[in-house]
C-alpha positions as CSV (number, residue, x, y, z in Angstrom):
1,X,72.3,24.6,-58.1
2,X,69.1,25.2,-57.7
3,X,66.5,24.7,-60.1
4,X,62.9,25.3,-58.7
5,X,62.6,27.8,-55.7
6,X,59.7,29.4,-54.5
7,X,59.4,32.7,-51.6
8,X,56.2,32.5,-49.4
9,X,53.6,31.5,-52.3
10,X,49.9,32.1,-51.3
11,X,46.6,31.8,-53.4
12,X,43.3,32.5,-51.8
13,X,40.0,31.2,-53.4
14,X,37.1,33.8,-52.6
15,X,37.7,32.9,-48.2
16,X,40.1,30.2,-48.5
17,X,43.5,30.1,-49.0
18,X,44.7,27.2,-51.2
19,X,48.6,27.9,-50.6
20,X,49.5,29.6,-47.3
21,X,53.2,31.5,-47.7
22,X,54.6,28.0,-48.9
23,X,57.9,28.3,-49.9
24,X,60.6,25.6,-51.0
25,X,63.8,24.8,-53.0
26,X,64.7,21.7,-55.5
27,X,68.3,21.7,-56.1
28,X,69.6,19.9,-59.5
29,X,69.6,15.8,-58.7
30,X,66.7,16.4,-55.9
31,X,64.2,13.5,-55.9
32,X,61.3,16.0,-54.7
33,X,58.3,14.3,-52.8
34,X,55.5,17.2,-52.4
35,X,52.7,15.4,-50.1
36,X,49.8,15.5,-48.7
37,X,46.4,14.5,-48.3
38,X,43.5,15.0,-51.2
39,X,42.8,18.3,-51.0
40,X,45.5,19.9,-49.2
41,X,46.9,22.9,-52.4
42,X,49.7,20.0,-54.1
43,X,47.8,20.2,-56.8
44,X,47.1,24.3,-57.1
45,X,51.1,25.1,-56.4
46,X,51.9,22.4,-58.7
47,X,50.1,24.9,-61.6
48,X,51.6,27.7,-59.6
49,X,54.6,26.7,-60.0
50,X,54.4,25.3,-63.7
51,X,53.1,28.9,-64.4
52,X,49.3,27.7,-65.2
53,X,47.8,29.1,-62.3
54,X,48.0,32.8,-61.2
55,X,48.7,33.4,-56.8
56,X,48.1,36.4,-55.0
57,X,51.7,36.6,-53.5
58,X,55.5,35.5,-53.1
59,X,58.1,34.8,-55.7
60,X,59.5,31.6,-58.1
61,X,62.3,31.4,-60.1
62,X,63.6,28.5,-62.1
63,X,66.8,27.7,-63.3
64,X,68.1,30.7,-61.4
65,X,65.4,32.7,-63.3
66,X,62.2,34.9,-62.0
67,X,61.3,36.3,-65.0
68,X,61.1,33.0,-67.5
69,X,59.4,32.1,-70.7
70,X,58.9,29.4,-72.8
71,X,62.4,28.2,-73.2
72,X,63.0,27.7,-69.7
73,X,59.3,26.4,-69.5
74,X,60.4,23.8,-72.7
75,X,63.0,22.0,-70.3
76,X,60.0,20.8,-67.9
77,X,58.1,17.7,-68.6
78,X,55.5,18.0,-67.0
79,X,52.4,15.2,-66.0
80,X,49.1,17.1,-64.7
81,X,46.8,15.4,-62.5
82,X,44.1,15.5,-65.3
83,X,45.3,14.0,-68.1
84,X,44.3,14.6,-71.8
85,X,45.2,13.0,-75.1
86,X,43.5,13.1,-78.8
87,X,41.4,9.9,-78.8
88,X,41.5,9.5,-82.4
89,X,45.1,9.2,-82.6
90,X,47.5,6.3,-81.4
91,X,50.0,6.8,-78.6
92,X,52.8,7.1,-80.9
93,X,50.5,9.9,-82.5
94,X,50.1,12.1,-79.1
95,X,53.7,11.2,-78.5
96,X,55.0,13.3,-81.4
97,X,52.3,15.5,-81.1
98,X,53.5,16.3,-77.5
99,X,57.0,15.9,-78.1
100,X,56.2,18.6,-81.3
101,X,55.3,21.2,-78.6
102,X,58.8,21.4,-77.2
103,X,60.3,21.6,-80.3
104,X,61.5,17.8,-81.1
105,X,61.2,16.2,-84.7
106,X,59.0,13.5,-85.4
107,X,61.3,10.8,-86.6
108,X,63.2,11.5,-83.0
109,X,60.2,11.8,-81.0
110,X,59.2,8.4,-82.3
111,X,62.5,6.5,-81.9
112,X,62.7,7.9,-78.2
113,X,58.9,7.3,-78.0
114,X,59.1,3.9,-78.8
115,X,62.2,3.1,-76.6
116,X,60.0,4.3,-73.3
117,X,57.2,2.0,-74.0
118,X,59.2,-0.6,-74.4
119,X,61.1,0.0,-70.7
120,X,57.4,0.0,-69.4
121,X,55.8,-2.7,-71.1
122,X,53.6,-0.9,-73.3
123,X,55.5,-1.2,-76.6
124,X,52.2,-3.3,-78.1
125,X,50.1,0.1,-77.3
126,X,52.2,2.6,-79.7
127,X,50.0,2.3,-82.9
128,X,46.5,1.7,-81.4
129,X,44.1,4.2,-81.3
130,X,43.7,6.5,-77.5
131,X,39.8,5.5,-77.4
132,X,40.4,2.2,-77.1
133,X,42.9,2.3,-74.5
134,X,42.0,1.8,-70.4
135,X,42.7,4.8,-68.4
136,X,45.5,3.7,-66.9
137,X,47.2,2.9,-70.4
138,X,46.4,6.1,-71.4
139,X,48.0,7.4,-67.9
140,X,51.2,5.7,-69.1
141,X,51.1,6.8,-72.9
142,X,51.1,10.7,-71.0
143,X,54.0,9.8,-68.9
144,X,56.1,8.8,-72.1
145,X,55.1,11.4,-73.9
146,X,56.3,14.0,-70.8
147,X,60.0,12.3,-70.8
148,X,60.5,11.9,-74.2
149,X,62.1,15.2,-75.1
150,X,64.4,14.2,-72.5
151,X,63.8,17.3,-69.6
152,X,66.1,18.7,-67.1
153,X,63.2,18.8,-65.0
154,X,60.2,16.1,-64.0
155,X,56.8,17.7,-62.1
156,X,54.2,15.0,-62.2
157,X,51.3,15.1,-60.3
158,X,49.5,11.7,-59.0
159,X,51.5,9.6,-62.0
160,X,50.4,6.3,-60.1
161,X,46.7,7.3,-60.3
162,X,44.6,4.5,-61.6
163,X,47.8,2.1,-62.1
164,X,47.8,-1.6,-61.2
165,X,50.9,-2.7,-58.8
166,X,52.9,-4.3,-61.4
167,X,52.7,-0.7,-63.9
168,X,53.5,1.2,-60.8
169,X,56.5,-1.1,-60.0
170,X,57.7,-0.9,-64.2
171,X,56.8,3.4,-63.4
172,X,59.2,3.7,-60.2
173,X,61.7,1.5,-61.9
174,X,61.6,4.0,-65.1
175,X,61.4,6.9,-62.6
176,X,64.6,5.9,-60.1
177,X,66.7,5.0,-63.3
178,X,66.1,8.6,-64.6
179,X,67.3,9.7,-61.0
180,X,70.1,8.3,-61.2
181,X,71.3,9.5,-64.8
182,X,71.2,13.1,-63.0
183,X,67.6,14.0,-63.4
184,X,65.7,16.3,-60.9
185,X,62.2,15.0,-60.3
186,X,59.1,16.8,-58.3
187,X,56.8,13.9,-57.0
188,X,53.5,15.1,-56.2
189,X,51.3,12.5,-54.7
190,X,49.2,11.6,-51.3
191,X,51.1,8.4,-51.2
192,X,53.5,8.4,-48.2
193,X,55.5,5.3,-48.6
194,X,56.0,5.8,-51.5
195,X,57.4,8.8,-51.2
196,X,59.3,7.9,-48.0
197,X,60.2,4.6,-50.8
198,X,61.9,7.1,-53.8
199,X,62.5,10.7,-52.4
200,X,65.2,12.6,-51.1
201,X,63.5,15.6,-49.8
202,X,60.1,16.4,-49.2
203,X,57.6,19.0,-48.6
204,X,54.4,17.9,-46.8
205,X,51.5,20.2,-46.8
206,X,48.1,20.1,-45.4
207,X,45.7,23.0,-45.7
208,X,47.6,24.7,-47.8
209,X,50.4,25.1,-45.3
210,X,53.9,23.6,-44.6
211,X,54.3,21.0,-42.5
212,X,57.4,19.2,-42.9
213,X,60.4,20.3,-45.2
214,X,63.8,18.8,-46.2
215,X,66.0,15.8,-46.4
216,X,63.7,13.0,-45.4
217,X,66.4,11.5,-43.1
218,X,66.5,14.7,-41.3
219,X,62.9,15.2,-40.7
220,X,63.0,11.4,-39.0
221,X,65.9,12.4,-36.8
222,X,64.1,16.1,-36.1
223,X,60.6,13.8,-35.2
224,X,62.5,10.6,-33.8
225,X,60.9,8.3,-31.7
226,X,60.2,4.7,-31.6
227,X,57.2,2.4,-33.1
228,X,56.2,-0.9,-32.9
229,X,54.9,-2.9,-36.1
230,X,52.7,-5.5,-35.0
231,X,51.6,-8.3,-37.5
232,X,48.3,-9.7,-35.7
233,X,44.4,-10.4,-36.6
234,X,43.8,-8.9,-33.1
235,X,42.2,-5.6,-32.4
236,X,44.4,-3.3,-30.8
237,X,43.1,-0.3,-29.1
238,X,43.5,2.1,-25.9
239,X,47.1,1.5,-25.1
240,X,48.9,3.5,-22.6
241,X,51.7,5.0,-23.7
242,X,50.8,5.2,-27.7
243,X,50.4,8.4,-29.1
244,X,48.2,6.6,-32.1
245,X,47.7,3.2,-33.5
246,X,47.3,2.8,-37.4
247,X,46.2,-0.3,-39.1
248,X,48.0,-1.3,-42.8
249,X,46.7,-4.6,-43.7
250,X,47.9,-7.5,-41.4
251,X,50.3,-5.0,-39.7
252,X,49.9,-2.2,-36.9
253,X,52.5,0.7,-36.3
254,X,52.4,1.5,-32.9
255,X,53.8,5.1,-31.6
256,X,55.4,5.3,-28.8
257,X,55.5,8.1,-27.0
258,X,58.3,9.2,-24.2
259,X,56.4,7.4,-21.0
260,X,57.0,4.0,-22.4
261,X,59.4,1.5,-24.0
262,X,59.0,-1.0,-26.8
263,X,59.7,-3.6,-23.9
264,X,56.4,-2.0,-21.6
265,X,54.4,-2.0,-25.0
266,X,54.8,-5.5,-25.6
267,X,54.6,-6.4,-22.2
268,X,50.6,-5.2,-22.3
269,X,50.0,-6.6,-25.7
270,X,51.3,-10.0,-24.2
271,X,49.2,-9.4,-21.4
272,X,46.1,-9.1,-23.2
273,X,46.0,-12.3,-25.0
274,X,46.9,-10.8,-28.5
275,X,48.2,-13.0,-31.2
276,X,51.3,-12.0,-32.3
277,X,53.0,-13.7,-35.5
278,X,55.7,-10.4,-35.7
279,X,56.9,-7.8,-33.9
280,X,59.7,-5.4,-35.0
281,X,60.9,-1.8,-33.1
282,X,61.4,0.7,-36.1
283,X,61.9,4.4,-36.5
284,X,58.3,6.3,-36.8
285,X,57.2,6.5,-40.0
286,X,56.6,9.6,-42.2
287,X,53.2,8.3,-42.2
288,X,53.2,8.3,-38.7
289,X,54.5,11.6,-38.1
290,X,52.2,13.1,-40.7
291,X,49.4,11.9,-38.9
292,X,50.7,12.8,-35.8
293,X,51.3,16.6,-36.9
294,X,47.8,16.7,-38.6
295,X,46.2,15.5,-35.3
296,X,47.9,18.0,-33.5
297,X,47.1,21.0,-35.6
298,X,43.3,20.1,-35.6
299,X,43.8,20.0,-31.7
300,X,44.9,23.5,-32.0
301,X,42.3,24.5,-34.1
């Protein structure tokens, strides 16, 4: 069944277009990745599709639906990139208040309010006051209050913005537990591994178009070729045979394109004197093929 589709979307601002004849599917269960760089229309077919932003062109329907209203809308929780909350009140406050919106009673809103903070670690946060709050507490207070009427349908945008590790560890833990009880979730971030970490399926956009679509295990097969990870202190640069060389940390991802083997790779890194404490062969990366479609289509252009 699907839940969220979308026909060939496009939204122009004044000369540019934001969304270029994007389309997609979410099917019920989908963990739903939508990535891409900052700036590259998530965010503005996000609203699109949440119905908060107008487009020029194409079709959506959800829940089998292309003319909706608010009680199809009412079974989204949804978490914008720009988050707002009343200050004066506590979190338990803008909980309820939230939870209000799509119809739920107080004394249920609180109960299943409550119950999320305490899954997260923020149980000690529920009955202080917003303003006093960091912003990524309040980032977490927003997340509860977008699951607590208990939607058929997640769309959050950025949710690990402004987290520390551990919050975004309790987060995915919070978010993969709701995956597995049967919830559909759209995951809009610029984060790759974690996408690649979480998701099922992805869409990966940049300039407003589609660049990659579909299972994720699919689109590795469809791009497959080997890379080397490389744990070294060493500089690594100008290898024959690698179609780019990314740095993460300690590590290196090497891709490897058809003229060469992991075997001839090594053999040159050997060769020049580079310390190497690891070495591993893996499939490329989602990172790597982003980066190696966005290099391309700049080529083009």
């Amino acid at each position: 069944m699907k839940i969220l589709e979308a026909h060939e979307i496009t939204k122009c601002f004044e000369d540019k277009k934001a969304v270029d004849t994007v389309s997609l599917s979410v099917n019920k269960g989908d963990f739903f990745g939508l990535l891409g760089p900052n700036g590259a229309g998530k965010t503005t077919l996000v609203r699109i599709l949440m119905s908060l932003r107008n487009y020029d062109s194409g079709k959506i329907w959800l829940f089998g639906k292309e003319k909706f209203g608010e009680e199809l809308l009412e079974k989204i929780g949804y978490l914008p990139e720009e988050k707002g909350l009343y200050e004066e009140n506590t979190g338990i406050e803008n909980i309820c208040y939230i939870a209000s919106l799509k119809g739920i009673k107080k004394e249920q809103a609180e109960t299943e309010g409550r119950k999320l903070l305490e899954k997260i670690k923020m149980e000690e946060y529920a009955d202080k006051k917003v303003k006093k709050m960091s912003k990524g507490t309040r980032q977490k207070i927003q997340l509860v209050a977008t699951l607590v009427h208990d939607p058929q349908l997640l769309v959050l945008d950025e949710p690990f913005s402004g987290l520390d590790p551990y919050s975004v560890k309790l987060i995915k833990r919070l978010l993969l537990e709701l995956h597995s009880k049967g919830k559909t979730i759209v995951l809009s971030t610029h984060l790759i591994n974690t996408v690649e970490e979480m998701c099922t399926r992805i869409l990966m956009v940049n300039n407003g178009r589609r660049m990659l679509y579909g299972d994720i295990d699919d689109v590795k097969e469809r791009y497959a070729q080997n890379s080397i990870v490389v744990e070294t202190s060493s500089e690594i640069k100008d290898l024959e045979g690698a179609d780019h060389i990314e740095r993460y940390g300690s590590n290196v991802e090497i891709a490897i394109n058809v003229t060469k083997t992991p075997e001839d790779i090594l053999e040159e890194l050997l060769k020049r004197k580079i310390k190497i404490s690891k070495y591993e062969v893996k499939e490329l990366s989602l990172n790597s093929i982003f980066i190696k479609l966005v290099e391309a289509e700049q080529w083009i252009k």
